[in-house]
C-alpha positions, 0 to 999 in steps of 0.5 A: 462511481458505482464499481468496485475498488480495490486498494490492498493488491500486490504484483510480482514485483513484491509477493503477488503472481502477476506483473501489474498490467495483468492484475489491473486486467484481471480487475477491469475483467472482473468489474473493477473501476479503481485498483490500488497496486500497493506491493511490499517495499522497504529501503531496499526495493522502494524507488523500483517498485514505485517506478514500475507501479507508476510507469504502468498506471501512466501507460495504461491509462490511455487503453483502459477504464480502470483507475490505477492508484499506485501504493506501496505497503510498509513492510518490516521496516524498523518502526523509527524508520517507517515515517521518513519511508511514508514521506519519501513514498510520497516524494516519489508520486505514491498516491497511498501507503499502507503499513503491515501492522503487528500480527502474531502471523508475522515478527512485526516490530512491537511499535509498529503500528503507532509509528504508522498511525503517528507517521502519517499512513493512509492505511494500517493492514493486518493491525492485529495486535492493536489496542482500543487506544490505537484504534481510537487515535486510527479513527481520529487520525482516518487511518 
């Protein structure tokens, strides 16, 4: 595989401009092979995005040459919660799930970003109050 992949994108169905099939389009355009759609949910919008996300990725699979790896990111979920979320994510047929690591952009649960760590995430975003510790036990764990 020698294109490009992009795995942190989200659609309208979270707080991206365009419906999912308009944004794996604007990557295949762009030279894209794989994109991952991963859209902010919580308890509240988790099973629909991941529907919709999924739905896409099957139908355009037939039309097109780009990889659709369906994701979702974690998104201010309580940090005791954000394990049970990881595994129901995976329940559902999500391929990957990133966790909005803490920031000081943003009111992140202090905690946040180890329970991701601990509970299993493929990727923690934006961890930009991370310590060496946490960086460590990522990288050991291929967070």
């Amino acid at each position: 595989m020698t294109g490009m992949i992009d795995l942190h994108t989200h659609s309208l169905l979270s707080d991206g401009e365009y419906l999912p099939s308009e944004l794996a389009r604007r990557a295949c355009v762009k030279g894209y092979q794989v994109i991952g759609i991963s859209d902010h949910v919580d308890p509240s919008n988790i099973e629909q995005v991941a529907a919709g996300i999924l739905a896409v990725r099957a139908k355009m699979a037939f039309y097109t040459n780009i990889v659709i790896v369906p994701g979702v990111e974690l998104t201010h979920v309580p940090k005791g919660l954000i394990k049970e979320m990881i595994g129901y994510a995976r329940r559902l047929g999500i391929g990957y799930v990133v966790v909005h690591g803490e920031t000081i952009a943003e009111p992140v649960e202090e905690g946040t970003n180890r329970e991701a760590i601990e509970g299993g995430a493929d990727i923690l975003a934006h961890p930009g109050l991370i310590t060496g510790e946490l960086a460590s036990l990522a990288k050991e764990r291929g967070v």
